[in-house]
N, C-alpha and C positions, 0 to 999 in steps of 0.2 A: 513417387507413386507410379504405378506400374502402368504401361498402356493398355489398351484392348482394343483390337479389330471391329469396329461397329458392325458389318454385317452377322458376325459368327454370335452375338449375343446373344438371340432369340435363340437361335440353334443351341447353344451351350445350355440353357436352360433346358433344354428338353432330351437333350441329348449328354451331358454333360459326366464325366466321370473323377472331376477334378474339385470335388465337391469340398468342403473345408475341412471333413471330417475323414473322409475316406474313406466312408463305411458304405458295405457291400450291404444293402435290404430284402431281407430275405424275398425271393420270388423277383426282384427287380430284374430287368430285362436288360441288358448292355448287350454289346456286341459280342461274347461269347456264347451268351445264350440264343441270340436272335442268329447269327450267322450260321447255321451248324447244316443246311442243305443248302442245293440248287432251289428246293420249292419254296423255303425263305426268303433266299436271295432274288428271287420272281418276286417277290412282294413288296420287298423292298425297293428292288428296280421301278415296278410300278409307282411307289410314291418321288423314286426322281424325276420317272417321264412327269407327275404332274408339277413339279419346278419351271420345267420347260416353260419360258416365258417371252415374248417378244412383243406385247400387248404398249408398252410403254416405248419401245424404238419404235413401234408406228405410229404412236400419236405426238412424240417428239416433232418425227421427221414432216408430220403432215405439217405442227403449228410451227414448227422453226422454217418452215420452204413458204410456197404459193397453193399450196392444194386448199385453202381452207378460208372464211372467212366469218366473223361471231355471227353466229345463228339467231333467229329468233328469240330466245332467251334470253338473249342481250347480258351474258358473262362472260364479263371482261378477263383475258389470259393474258397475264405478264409474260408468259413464253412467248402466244401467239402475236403479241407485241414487240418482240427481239428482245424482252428484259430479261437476259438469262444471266445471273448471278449462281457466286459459289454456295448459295443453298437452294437451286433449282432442282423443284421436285422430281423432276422426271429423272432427270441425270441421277438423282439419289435409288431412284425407283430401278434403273436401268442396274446401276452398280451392285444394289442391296439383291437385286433377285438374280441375277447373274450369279453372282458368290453364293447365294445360296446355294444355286444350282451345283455350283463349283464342289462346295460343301459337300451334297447327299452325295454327288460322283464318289469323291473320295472317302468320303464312310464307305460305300459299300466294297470300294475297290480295297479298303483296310479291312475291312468284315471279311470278307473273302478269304484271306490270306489265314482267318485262323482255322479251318477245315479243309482237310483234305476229303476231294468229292471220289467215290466209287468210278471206276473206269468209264462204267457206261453215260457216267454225269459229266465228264469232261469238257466234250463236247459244247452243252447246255452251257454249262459252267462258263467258259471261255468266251463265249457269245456274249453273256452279259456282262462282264468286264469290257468285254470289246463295245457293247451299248453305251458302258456308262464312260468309258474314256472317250466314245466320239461324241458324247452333249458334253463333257468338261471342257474337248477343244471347241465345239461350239460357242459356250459360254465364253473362254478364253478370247473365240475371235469377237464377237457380239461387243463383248468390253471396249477390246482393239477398235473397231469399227466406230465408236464415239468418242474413245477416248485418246489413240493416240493419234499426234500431231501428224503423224506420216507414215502409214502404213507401208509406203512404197523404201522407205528409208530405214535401214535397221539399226540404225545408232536413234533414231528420234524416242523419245518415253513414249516408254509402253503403259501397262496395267501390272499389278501387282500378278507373278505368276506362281500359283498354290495347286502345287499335286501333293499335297498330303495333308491333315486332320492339325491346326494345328491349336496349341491350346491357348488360353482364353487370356493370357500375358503376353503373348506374343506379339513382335512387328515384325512386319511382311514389308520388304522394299519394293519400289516399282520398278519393274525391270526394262528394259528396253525391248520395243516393237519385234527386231529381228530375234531376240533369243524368245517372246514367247510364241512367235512363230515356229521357229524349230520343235519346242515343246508340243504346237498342237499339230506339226506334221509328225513328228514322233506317237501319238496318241492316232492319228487317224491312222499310220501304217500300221499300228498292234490292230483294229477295228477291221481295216482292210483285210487281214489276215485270219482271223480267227471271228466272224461275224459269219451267223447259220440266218441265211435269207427267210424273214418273215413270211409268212402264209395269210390266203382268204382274203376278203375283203375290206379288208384296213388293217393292211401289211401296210400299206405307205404310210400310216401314222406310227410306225416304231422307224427304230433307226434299220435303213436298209441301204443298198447298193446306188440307190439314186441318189440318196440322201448323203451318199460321202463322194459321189463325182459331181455329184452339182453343189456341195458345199467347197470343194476344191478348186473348180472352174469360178467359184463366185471369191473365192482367197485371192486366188492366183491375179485373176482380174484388177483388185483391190492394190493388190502386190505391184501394180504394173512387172507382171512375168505373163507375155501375153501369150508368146510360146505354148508355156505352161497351160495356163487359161482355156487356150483354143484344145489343145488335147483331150481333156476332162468334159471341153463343152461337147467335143464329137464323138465322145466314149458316150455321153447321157445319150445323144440325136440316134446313136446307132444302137444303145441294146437296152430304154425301158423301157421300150414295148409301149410308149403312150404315140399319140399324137395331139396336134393342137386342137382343145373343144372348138367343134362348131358351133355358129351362131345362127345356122338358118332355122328359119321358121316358117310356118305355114299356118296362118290364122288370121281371119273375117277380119275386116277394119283397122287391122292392125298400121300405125303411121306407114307411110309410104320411101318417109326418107328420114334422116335425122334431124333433119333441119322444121319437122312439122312441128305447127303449134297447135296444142292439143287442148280442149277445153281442161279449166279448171278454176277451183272455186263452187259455191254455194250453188247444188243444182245439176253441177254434171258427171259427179257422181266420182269425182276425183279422191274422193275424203270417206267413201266409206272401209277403206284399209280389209280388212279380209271378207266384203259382203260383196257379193254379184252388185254391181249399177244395175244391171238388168237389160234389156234387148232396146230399151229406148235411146241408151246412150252408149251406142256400138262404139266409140272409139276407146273410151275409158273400161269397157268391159273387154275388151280385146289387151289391153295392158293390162289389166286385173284377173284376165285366164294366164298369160305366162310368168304372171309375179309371182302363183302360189307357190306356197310351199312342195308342196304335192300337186304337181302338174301334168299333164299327158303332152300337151302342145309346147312345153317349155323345153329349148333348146338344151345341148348339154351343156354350154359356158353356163348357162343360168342356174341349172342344175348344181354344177357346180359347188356357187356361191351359194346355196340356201342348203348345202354339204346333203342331198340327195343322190351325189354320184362323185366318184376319183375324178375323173375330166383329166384335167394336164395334169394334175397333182401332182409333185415327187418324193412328196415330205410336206405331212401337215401334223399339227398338236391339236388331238379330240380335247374337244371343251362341250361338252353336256351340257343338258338344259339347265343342271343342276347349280352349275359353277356360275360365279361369277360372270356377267357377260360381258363381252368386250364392247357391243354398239351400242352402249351405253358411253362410250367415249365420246363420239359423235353425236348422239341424241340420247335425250334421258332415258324416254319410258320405249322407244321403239322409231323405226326408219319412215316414218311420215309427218305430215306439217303437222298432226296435232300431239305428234311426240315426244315435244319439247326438244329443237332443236337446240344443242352446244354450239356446234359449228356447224357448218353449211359448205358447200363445192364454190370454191374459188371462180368467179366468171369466166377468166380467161380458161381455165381448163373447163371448164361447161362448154364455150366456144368451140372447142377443138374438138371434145364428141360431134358440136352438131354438126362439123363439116366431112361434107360429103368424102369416100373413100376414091373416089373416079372411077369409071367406068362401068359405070351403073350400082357399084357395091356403097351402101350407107352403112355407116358404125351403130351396130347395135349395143355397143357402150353407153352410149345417149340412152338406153333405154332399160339399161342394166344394171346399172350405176346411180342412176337418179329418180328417183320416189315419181308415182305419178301423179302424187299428191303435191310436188310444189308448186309454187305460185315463183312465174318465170316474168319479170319486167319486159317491157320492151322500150323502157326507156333507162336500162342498167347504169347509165352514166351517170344517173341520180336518185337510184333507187334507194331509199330508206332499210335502216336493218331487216325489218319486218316489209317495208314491200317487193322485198324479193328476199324468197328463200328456198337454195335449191337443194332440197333433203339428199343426202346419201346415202345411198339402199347399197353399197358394197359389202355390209354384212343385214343381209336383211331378219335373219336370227331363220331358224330350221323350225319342222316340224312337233311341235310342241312348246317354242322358245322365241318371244317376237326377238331376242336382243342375244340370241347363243348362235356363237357359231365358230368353228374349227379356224383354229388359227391356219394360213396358207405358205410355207416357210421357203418353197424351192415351188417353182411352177416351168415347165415346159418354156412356156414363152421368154423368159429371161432366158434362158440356155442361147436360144437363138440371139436375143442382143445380144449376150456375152460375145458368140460365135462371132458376129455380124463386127461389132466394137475391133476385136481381134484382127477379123480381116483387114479392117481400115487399116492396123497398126501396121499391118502387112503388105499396103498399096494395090492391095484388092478390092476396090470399090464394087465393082458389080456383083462379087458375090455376099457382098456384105447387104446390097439394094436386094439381091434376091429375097434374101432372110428378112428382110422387111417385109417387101411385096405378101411374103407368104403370112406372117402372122396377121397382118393389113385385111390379106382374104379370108382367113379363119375368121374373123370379129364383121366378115359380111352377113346381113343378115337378110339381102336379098337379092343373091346372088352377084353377077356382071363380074368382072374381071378385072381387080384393080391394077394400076399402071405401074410398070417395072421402074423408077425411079431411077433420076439419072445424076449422078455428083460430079459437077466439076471439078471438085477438090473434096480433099483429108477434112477441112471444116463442114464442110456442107454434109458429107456422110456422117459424122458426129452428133451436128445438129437435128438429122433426122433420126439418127438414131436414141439421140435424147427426147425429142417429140415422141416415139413411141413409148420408150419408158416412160414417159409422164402419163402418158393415157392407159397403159396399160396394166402398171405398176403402179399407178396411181392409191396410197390410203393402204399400201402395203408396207410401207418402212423404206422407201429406196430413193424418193424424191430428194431426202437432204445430204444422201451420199453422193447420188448423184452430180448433183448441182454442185458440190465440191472435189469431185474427183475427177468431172470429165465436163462442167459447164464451161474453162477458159477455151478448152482444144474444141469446142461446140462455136465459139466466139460469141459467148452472151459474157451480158457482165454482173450477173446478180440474181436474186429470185425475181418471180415475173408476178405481183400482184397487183390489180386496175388500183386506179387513185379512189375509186368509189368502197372497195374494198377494204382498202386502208381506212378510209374515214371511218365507216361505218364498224370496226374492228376497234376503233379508236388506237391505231395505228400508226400514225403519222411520223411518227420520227424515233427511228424513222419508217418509209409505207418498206422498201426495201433495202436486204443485205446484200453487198458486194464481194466478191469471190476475195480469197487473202482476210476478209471478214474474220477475229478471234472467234466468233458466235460457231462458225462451223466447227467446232471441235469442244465438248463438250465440258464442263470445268469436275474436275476430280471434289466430289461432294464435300463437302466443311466439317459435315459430320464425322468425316473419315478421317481429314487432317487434325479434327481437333485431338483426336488420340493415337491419329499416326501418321509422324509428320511426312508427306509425299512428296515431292515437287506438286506444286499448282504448273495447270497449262497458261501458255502465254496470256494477258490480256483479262486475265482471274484475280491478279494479283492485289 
């Protein structure tokens, strides 16, 4: 009996020319007919950018790390528990939409091939193959990134690597880490070369020139080629033309520090989510003027996040009201306590917003981050599920949408860890502490000067520089890479979630994973080996 590729099945259906009978139906549309312009193949490229997916490596990374603990709604996740077996959904989710993606790349790159375009279409033409081979190496690395054991090692197993259509009998081997990296540097330097720089005001959601030096800088990083890495990071710093969003702000009663406790609950007006409190209770309507959606007084970081403005942007994927939403991951119906929270913000990382940035600068993270609607313990050590629950507003849904909003794929702010990472490898502490200091005073949001940070050593730089990324990166996808690619040389030995947390998570065993942990690397789906046998990764077996 013949095998088949589980991801390619749905696609074969729908796309499929291997039918039993071979018959061509009249008017039916294949790829002779469909491929025959440039203005086709626009249309068709538009339906690969909507493949683009990373919705599932962020809520992997959030329930397999410390970002996260059971919300209010009190359901229970076998993931966010460490029970991650070889038919773990998300791993499935990760693998299955990846290849898909993998998949439309390579139709259209086969479509293409049967029309020759008019002179002046060249151009055009070349552009969008150059589009669609840099999401295939996207996808390629995206796989990489969960699934193999050691990206920095090119003998370790990789992912199965697919540059062409193939058909619906086929087995695909998994190749090794280092050869499908060649492949998706091979794909980025065609893209490099033959890519015409998008236009207007959401060029940054196509594939454009930030989007392949900061996916390069974020490879190379991964790769340990730190060399590499730093190059790519100081090509982004010097020519996209962003800088990092500001945080400041200028409005009545707004908290004073991050550390303020703000009325909330029955009464002060914390819970009415898009209605004015009104002028009686100036501190919750001061947080309810820069949460809108549409704000005058809202800084541009905030902006940002409720996608009213590019900000540090370098590469995002538009998700309409229309679509699916993604903060539906974290909260059912929308980012406040009565929107049914899933999950909820980890204590310790709640912590770490409220503490102060020094010298007179407080993290308006704390405020950006977190609904002003929750209900915050002040006895956390034995808070119950439900009496403490701290909402995450990091997608707080856009104008028209409580629970839509543009996925965030490359952001300014990484560049500078990558940069800062790099240094250290390079026994440049200070200029690595500068690159902190400064993203530190970007995310000020009332003004003062925070302090140039000072490392005694290669660990200490590390360590802060994984503190940033946790706060900053935080419920973007980066925590559970992180913490296995750069937590031992940081000197921690594990994820960092309170015992309170655990309990209440129903979490206990164990409450945390330690680095060398099999869990960090993700198990190659079941569904996949049952009809095409893979290696399994260690500790799957």
């Amino acid at each position: 009996m013949k095998k088949r590729i589980v991801f390619f099945s749905l696609i074969a259906m729908l796309f499929s020319c291997n039918d039993a009978l071979e018959i061509t139906q009249k008017g039916e549309l294949n790829d002779a007919t469909l491929f025959t312009s440039v203005g086709n193949m626009q249309l068709f490229l538009n339906e690969v950018y909507d493949r683009a997916n990373t919705e599932n490596q962020i809520t992997v990374s959030s329930l397999l790390s410390d970002e996260v603990a059971m919300g209010g709604s009190q359901a229970v996740s076998d993931t966010q528990r460490f029970f991650v077996t070889t038919t773990n959904g998300f791993a499935a989710n990760i693998w299955n939409n990846q290849y898909n993606l993998i998949n439309y790349c390579n139709r259209l790159i086969r479509g293409a091939a049967l029309f020759t375009p008019p002179a002046a279409d060249l151009p055009a033409y070349n552009s969008m193959l150059a589009q669609a081979r840099a999401l295939r190496a996207f996808a390629h690395f995206e796989l990489l990134t969960y699934f193999s054991t050691d990206m920095s090692n090119d003998a370790a197993p990789g992912v199965m690597l697919v540059d062409f259509v193939p058909t619906i009998d086929q087995d695909i081997p998994r190749s090794t880490t280092g050869q499908v990296f060649t492949f998706i540097e091979s794909d980025l330097a065609y893209a490099t070369a033959n890519l015409i720089a998008p236009t207007g005001t959401s060029a940054y959601k196509s594939v454009n020139m930030n989007f392949i030096k900061a996916f390069k800088a974020r490879m190379y990083l991964y790769r340990k080629n730190y060399p590499q890495a730093l190059v790519f990071a100081n090509d982004v710093l010097a020519t996209s033309g962003l800088t990092l969003s500001s945080c400041t702000l200028t409005v009545s009663n707004f908290p004073a520090t991050s550390a303020d406790v703000v009325p909330q609950g029955a009464g002060t007006g914390s819970t009415t989510i898009n209605v004015d409190p009104g002028a009686t209770l100036p501190i919750q309507r001061a947080l309810y003027q820069v949460d809108q959606w549409v704000s005058a007084v809202s800084p541009v970081y905030r902006k940002m996040w409720v996608d009213a403005a590019q900000g540090e942007i370098l590469f995002g994927l538009d998700r309409n009201i229309t679509r699916i939403n993604f903060s539906s991951r974290y909260n059912t119906n929308g980012s406040y306590l009565t929107g049914g929270p899933l999950f909820d913000m980890g204590r310790n990382l709640f912590d770490l917003y409220r503490t102060s940035l020094g010298g007179g600068a407080e993290d308006y993270r704390r405020w950006c981050f977190v609904d002003r609607s929750s209900s915050i313990s002040t006895t956390p050590a034995t808070a119950s599920r439900t009496g403490e629950q701290i909402v995450i507003d990091k997608y707080p849904g856009k104008n028209g949408g409580h629970t839509a909003n543009d996925m965030k794929v490359y952001r300014l702010s990484e560049i500078y860890f990558i940069k800062a990472e790099c240094l250290v490898r390079a026994n440049n502490l200070t200029g690595a502490a500068l690159l902190i200091q400064q993203v530190r005073q970007a995310r000020s949001y009332t003004g003062g000067v925070v302090p140039l940070p000072v490392y005694a050593t290669a660990i200490a730089a590390y360590a802060d520089i994984l503190l940033e990324r946790r706060k900053e990166l935080a419920f973007e996808g980066h925590r559970y890479i992180d913490l296995k690619r750069l937590g031992a040389d940081a000197g921690l030995t594990g994820t960092d979630r309170t015992a309170q947390d655990a309990v209440n998570s129903s979490a206990t065993s164990p409450a945390n994973i330690l680095f060398g942990d099999y869990r960090f690397t993700l198990p190659i789906p079941q569904a996949e080996r049952n009809v095409n046998d893979l290696p399994q990764n260690p500790g799957y077996n």
